[in-house]
C-alpha positions as CSV (number, residue, x, y, z in Angstrom):
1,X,-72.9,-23.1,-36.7
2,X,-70.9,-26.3,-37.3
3,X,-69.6,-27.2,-40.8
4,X,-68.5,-30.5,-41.8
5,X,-66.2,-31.1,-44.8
6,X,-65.6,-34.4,-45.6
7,X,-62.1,-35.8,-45.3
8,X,-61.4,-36.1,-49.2
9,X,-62.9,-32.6,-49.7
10,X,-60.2,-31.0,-47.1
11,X,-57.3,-33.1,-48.4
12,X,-57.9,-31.5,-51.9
13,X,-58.3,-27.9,-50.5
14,X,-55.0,-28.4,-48.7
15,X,-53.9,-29.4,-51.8
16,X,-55.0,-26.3,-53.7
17,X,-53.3,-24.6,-50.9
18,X,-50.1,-26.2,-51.0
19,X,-49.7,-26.2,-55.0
20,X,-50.5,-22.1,-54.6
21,X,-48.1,-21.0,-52.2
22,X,-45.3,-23.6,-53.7
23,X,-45.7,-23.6,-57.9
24,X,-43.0,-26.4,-58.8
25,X,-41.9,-25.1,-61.7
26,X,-40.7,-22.4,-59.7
27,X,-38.5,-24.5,-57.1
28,X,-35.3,-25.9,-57.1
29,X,-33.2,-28.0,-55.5
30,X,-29.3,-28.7,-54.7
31,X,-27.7,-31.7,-52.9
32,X,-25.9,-30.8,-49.5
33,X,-22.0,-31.6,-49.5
34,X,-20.3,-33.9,-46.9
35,X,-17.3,-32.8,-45.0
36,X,-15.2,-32.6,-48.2
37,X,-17.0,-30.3,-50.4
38,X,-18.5,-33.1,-52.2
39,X,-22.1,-33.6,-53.6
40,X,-23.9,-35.5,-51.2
41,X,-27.7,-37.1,-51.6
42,X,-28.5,-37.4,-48.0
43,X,-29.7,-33.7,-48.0
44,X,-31.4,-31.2,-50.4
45,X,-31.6,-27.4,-50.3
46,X,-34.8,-26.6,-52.1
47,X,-35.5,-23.3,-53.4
48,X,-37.1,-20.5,-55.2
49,X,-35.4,-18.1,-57.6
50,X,-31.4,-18.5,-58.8
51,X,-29.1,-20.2,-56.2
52,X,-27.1,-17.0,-54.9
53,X,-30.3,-15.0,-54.5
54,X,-32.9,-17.7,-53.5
55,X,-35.4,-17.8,-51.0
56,X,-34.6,-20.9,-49.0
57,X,-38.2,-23.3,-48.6
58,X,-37.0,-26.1,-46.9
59,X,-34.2,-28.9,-46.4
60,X,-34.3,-32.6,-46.7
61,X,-32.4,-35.3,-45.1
62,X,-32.2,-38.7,-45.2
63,X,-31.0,-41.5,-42.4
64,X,-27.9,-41.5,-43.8
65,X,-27.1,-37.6,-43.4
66,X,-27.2,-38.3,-39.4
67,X,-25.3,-41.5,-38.9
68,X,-21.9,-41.2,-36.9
69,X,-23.4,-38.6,-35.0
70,X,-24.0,-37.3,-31.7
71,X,-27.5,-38.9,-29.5
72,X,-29.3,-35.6,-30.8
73,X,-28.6,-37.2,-34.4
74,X,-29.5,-40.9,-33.7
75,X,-32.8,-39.8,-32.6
76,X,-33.1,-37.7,-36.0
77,X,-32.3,-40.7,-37.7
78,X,-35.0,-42.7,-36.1
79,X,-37.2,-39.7,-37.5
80,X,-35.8,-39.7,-40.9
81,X,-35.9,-38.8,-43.6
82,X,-36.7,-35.0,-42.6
83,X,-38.4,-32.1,-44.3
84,X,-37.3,-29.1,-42.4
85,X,-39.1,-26.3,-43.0
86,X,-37.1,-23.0,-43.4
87,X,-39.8,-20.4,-43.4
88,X,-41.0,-20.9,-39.8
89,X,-44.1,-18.3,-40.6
90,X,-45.2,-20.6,-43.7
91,X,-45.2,-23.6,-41.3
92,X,-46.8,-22.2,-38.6
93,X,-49.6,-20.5,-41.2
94,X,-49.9,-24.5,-42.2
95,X,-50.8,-25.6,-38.8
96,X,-52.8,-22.9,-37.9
97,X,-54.8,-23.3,-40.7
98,X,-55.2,-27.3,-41.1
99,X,-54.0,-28.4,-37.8
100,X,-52.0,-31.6,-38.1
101,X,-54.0,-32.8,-41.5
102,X,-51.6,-30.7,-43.9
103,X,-49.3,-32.8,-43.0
104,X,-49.8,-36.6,-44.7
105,X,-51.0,-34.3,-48.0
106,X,-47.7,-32.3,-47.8
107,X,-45.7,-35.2,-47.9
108,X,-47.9,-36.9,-50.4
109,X,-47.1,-33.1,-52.8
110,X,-43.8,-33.6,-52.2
111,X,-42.9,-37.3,-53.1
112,X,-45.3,-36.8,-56.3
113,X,-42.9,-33.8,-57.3
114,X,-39.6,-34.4,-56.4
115,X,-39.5,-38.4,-56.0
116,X,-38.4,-37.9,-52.0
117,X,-40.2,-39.6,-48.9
118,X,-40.7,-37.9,-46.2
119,X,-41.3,-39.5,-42.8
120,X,-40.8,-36.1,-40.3
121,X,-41.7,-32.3,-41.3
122,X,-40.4,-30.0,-38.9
């Protein structure tokens, strides 16, 4: 038997999804630091639960966290800005589930709740 769900209809299931398994109210987030110990806002560590005890979700970075690197960086800054997914198991649950559409309503979610485009998720 084939089912068809139309393409709004799977876009707010993943949705549902994504607003289950990640409740904002229950993440935070922390700028990275450049090479001085300083607060940087080219990358985020966002989690869940108080800093020293948190359960990592994922990292963001922008173009600007990869300039004046190596050839390996230059092509992540042609792919930036980056949501890097910590929990390998919840991103691979993601694909498995929804294939590549997740994706677009992921990043979608994420600029609607913490104000940060993302081009790449890894």
């Amino acid at each position: 038997m084939k089912v068809i769900i139309a393409e709004n209809r799977l876009n707010d299931f993943i949705l549902k999804y994504i607003e289950e398994k990640y409740p904002v109210d229950e993440i935070n987030y922390e700028e990275g630091y450049d090479d001085y110990g300083n607060p940087d806002d080219s990358s985020y560590t966002f989690y869940v639960g108080d800093y020293d005890d948190a359960e990592t979700l994922f990292r963001w970075y922008s173009k600007d966290y990869w300039e004046g690197g190596s050839d390996d960086a230059k092509l992540r800054a042609e792919e930036s800005p980056i949501l890097s997914f910590e929990d390998w198991d919840s991103f691979q649950q993601l694909s498995t589930m929804f294939n590549e559409y997740w994706k677009p309503v992921f990043k979608q979610w994420f600029y609607d709740n913490f104000g940060l485009k993302v081009k790449t998720i890894i």
